[in-house]
C-alpha positions as CSV (number, residue, x, y, z in Angstrom):
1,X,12.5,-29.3,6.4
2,X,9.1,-30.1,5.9
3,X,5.4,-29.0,7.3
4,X,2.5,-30.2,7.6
5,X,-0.2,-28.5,9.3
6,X,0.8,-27.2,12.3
7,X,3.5,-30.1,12.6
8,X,7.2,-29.9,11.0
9,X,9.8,-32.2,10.6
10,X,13.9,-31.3,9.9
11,X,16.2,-34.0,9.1
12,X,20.1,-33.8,9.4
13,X,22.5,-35.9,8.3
14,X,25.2,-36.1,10.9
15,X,28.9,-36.2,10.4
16,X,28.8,-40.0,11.1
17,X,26.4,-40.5,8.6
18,X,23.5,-41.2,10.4
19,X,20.2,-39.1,10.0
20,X,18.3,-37.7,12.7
21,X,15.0,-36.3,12.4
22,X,13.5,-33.6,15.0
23,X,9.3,-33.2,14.5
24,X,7.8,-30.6,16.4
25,X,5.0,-28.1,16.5
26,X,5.2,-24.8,15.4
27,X,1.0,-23.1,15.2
28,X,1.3,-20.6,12.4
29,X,0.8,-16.8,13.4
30,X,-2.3,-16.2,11.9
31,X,-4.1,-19.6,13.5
32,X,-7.5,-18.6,15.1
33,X,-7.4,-15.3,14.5
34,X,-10.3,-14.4,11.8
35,X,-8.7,-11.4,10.8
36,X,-5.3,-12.1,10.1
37,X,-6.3,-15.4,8.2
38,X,-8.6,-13.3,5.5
39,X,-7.0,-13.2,1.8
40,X,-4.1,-10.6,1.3
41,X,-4.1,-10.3,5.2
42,X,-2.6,-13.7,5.7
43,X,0.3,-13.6,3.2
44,X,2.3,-11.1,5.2
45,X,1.8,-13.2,8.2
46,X,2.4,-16.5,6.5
47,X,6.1,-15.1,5.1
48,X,7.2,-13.7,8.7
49,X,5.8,-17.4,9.9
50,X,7.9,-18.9,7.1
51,X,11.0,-16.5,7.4
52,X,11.3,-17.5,11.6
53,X,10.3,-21.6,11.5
54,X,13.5,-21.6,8.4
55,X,16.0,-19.4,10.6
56,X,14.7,-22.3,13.1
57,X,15.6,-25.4,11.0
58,X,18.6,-23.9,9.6
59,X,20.1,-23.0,13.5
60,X,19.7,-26.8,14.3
61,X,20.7,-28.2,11.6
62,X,24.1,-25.9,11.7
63,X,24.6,-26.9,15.5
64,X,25.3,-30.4,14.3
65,X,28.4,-29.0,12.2
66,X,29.1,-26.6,15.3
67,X,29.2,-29.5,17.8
68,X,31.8,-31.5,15.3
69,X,33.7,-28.8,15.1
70,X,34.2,-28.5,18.7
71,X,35.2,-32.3,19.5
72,X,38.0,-31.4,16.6
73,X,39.5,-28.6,17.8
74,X,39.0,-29.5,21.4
75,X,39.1,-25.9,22.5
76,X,37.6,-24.8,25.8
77,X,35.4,-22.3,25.4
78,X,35.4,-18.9,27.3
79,X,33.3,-17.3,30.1
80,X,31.3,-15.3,27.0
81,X,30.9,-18.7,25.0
82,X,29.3,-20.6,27.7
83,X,26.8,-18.1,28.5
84,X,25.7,-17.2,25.2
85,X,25.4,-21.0,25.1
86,X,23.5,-21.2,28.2
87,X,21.4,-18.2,27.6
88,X,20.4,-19.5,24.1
89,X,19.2,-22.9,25.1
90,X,16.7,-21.4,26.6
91,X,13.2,-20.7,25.1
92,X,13.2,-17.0,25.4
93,X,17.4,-16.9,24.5
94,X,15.9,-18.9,21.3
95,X,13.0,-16.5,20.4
96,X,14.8,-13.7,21.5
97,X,17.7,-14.6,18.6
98,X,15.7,-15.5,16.2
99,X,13.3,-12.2,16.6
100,X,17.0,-10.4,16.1
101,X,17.7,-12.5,12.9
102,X,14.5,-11.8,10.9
103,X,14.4,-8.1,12.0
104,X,18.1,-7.6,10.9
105,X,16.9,-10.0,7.9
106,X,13.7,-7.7,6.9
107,X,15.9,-4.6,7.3
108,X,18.6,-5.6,4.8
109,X,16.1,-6.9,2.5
110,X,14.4,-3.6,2.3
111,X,17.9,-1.4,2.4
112,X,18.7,-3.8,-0.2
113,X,15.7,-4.3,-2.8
114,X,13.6,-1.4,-1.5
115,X,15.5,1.3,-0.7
116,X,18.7,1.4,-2.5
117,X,16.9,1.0,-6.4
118,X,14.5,4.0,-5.2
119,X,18.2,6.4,-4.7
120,X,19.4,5.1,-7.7
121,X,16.3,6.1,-9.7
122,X,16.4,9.5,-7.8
123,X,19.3,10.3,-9.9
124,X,17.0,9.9,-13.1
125,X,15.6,13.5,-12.1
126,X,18.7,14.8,-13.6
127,X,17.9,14.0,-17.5
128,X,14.2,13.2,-17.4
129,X,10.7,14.5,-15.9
130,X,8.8,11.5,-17.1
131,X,7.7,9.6,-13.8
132,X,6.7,6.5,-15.9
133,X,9.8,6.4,-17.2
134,X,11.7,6.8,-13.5
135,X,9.7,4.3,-11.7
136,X,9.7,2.0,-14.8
137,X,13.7,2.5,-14.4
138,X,13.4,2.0,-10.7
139,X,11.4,-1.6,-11.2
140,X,14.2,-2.6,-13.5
141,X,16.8,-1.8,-11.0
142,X,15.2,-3.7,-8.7
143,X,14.8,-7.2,-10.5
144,X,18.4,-6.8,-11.4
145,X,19.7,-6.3,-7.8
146,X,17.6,-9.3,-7.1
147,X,18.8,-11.4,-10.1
148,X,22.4,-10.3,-9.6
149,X,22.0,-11.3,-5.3
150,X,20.8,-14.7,-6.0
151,X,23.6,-15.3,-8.7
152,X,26.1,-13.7,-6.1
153,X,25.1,-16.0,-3.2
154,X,24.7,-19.4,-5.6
155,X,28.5,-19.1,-6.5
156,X,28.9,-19.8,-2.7
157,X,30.0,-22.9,-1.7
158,X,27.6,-23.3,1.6
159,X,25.0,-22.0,-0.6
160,X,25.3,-24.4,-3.4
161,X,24.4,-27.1,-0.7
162,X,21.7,-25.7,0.8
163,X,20.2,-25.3,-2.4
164,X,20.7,-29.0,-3.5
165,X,19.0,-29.7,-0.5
166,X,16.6,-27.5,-1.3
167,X,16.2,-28.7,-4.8
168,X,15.6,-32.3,-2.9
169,X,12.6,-31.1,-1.0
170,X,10.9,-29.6,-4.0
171,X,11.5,-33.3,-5.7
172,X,10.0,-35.3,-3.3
173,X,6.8,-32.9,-2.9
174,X,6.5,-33.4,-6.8
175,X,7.4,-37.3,-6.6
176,X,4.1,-37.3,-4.4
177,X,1.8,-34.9,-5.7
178,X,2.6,-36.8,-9.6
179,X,1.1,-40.1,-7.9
180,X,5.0,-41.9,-7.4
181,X,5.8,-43.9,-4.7
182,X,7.9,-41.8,-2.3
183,X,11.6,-43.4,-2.7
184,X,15.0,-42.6,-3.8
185,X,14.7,-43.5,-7.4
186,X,11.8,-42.0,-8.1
187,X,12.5,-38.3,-6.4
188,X,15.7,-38.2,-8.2
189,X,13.7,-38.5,-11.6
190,X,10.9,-36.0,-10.2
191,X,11.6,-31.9,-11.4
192,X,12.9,-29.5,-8.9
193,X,10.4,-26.6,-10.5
194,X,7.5,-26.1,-8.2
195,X,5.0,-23.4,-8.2
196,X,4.4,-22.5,-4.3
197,X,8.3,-22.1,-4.2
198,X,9.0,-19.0,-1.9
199,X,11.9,-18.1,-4.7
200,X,8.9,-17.6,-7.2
201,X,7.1,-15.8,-4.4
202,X,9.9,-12.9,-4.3
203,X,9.8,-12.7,-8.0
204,X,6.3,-12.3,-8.2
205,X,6.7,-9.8,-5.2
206,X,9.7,-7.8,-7.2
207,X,6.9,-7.4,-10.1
208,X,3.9,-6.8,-8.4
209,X,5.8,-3.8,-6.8
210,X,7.1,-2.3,-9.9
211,X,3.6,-2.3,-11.3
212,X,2.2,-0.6,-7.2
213,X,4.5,1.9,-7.6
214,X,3.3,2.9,-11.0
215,X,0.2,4.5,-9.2
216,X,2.7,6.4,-6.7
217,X,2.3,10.1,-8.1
218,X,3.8,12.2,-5.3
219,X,5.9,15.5,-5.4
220,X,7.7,14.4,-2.3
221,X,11.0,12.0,-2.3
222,X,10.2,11.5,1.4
223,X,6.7,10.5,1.2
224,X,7.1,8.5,-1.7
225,X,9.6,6.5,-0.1
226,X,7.1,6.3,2.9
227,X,4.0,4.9,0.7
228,X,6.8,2.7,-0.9
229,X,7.2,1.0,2.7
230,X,3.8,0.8,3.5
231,X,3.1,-0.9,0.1
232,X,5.1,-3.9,1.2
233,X,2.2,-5.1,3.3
234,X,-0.2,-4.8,0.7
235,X,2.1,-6.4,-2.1
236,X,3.4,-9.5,0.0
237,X,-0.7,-10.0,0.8
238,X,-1.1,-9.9,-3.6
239,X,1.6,-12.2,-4.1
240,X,1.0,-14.7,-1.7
241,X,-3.0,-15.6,-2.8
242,X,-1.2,-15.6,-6.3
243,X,1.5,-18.6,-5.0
244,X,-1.7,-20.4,-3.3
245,X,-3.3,-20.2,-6.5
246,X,-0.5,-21.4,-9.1
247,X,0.2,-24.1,-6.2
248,X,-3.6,-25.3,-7.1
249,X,-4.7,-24.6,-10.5
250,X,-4.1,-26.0,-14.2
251,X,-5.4,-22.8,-15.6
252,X,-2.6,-22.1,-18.5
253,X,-2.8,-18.1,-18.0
254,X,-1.4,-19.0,-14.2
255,X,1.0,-21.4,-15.4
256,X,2.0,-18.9,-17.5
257,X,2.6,-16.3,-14.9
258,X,4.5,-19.0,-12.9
259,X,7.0,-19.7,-15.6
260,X,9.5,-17.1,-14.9
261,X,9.6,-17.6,-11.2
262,X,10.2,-21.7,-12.1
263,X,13.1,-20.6,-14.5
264,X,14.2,-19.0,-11.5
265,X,14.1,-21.5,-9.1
266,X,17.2,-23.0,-11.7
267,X,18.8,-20.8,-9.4
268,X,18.2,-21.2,-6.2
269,X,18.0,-24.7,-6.8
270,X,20.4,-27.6,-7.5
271,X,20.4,-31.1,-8.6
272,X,20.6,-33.3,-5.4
273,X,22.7,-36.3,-4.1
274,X,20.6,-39.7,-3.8
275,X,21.7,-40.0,0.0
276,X,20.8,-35.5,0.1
277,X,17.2,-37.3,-1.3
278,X,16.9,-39.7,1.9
279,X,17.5,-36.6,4.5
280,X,14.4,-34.9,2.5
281,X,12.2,-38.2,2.2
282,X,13.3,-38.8,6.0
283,X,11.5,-35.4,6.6
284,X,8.4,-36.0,4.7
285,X,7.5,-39.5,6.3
286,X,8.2,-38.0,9.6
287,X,4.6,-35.3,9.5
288,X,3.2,-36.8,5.9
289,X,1.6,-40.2,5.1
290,X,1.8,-40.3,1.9
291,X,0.7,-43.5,1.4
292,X,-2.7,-42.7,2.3
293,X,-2.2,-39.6,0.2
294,X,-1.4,-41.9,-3.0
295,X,-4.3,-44.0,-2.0
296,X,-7.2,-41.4,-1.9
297,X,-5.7,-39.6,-4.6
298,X,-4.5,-42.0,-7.7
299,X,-6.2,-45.2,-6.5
300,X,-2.9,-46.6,-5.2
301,X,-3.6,-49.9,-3.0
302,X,-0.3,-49.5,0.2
303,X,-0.5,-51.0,3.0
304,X,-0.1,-48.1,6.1
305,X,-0.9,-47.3,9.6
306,X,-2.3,-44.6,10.8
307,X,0.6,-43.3,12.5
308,X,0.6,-41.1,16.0
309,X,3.1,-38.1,14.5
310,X,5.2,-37.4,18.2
311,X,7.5,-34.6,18.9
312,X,11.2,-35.5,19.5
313,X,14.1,-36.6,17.9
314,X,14.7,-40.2,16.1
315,X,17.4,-41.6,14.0
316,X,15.5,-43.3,10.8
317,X,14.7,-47.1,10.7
318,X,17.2,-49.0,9.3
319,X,20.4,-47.2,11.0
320,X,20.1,-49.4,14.0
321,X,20.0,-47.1,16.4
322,X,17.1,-46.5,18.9
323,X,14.9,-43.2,20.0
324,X,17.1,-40.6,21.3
325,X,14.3,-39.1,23.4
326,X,11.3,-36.9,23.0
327,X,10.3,-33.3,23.9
């Protein structure tokens, strides 16, 4: 998947082989309203924004697998299939699941990173008083869980791919953004490390929360667990200017800072496939020209068109196939 403005583009390569690519719209959150677009405002708003449009991309993309599936086993559905199919090909079926998705998402993020290393370090109580040492403890436990979770879930085999696809969108922003032409050969040569990575963002938001709750100096288990939730705002809001600005500057105490959230991204991450590479590139030319890009910025000399970006689905040039339709 790839975005552009308000525009984004996910390609799919189908069971037959072919890819088809689906551009749309989707007008971030935050978009003409002043106040949720100031800095440390706007990062909260941006991950929600972020968390919806990929449980978006990912849905499609697994209804390709769902529909081949289907045509193999050649099962009728029941009564209950058909209209939880029917009710969630609708708009509001649509917004309504994926509204359930990132709220049961959100909650077992904080039960998970949150709330469970803040029990643990509870138990601390027992051999020290030293609050620096609890909560220093507590930020340790923390990191791990998350360290240990993303090790967990890249064993998995489903997993593994989504990460090679993932490590195939990072290459082709960094084919571009290095001044390379925008093929096959040249992404698979480009790094899979990049700085606005939302991997490095959870890092940087594991550590920037450990060092909040240093300040937390309450007698209260309850209330310090309260301020601990009401935190998150205000440390998602800190570590998203700080991804904007490592995705922007050359200054070496940034790219410093951005090192162990790269190292990370080793991770959740893997080397991709050349035809995995042509989904992602498929993606990119559909809301990106990056020919004009490459021209403006390293005094390239391509030949392009200035092209009318359309919502709808298309198979990409060169499959012979012809527009499926448009939305």
């Amino acid at each position: 998947m790839m975005k552009n403005g308000d525009r984004y583009a996910v390609a799919v390569r189908k069971p037959d082989k072919e890819i088809i690519v689906k551009t749309s719209e989707y007008p971030s959150f935050i978009k003409g309203k002043k106040f949720l677009s100031l800095p440390f405002v706007r990062g909260v708003f941006s991950f929600v924004d972020s968390l919806v449009l990929g449980m978006k991309t990912l849905t499609y993309s697994a209804g390709f697998f769902d529909d081949e599936e289907e045509e193999e086993t050649e099962k009728e559905p029941s009564k209950l299939d058909k209209k939880l199919d029917s009710f969630l090909s609708t708009k509001r079926g649509m917004d309504i699941m994926m509204g359930i998705t990132v709220a049961v998402s959100m909650v077992f993020a904080v039960a998970v990173f949150l709330v469970l290393p803040y029990l643990l370090s509870l138990l601390l109580h027992k051999v020290t008083d030293s609050q620096n040492i609890i909560v220093t403890c507590e930020g340790i436990l923390k990191i791990a869980i998350f360290l240990v979770y993303i090790k967990l879930i890249s064993n998995m085999k489903d997993i593994q791919r989504v990460f090679m696809y993932h490590g195939a969108e990072h290459k082709c922003i960094n084919c571009i953004e290095h001044g390379l032409e925008l093929n096959v050969e040249n992404v698979m040569k480009s790094s899979r490390e990049h700085k606005r990575c939302g991997t490095s963002f959870l890092l940087i938001v594991m550590v920037i929360s450990v060092i909040a709750h240093m300040f937390v100096r309450v007698d209260s288990r309850v209330l310090g667990f309260v301020i601990r939730l009401l935190l998150l705002p205000v440390v998602a809001g800190i570590s998203y200017e700080f991804i904007r600005l490592a995705g922007s500057s050359e200054n070496k105490l940034v790219t410093l800072l951005s090192k162990p959230g790269m190292m990370l991204q080793h991770q959740t991450t893997r080397e991709p496939t050349p035809d995995m590479v042509e989904v992602a590139i498929a993606s990119v030319e559909a809301v990106f020209n990056w020919k004009k890009f490459l021209n403006e910025n390293f005094g390239t000399s391509y030949t392009y068109t200035e092209e009318e970006y359309v919502c709808g689905e298309t198979i990409v040039p060169g499959s012979g196939k012809k527009e499926e339709g448009a939305e």
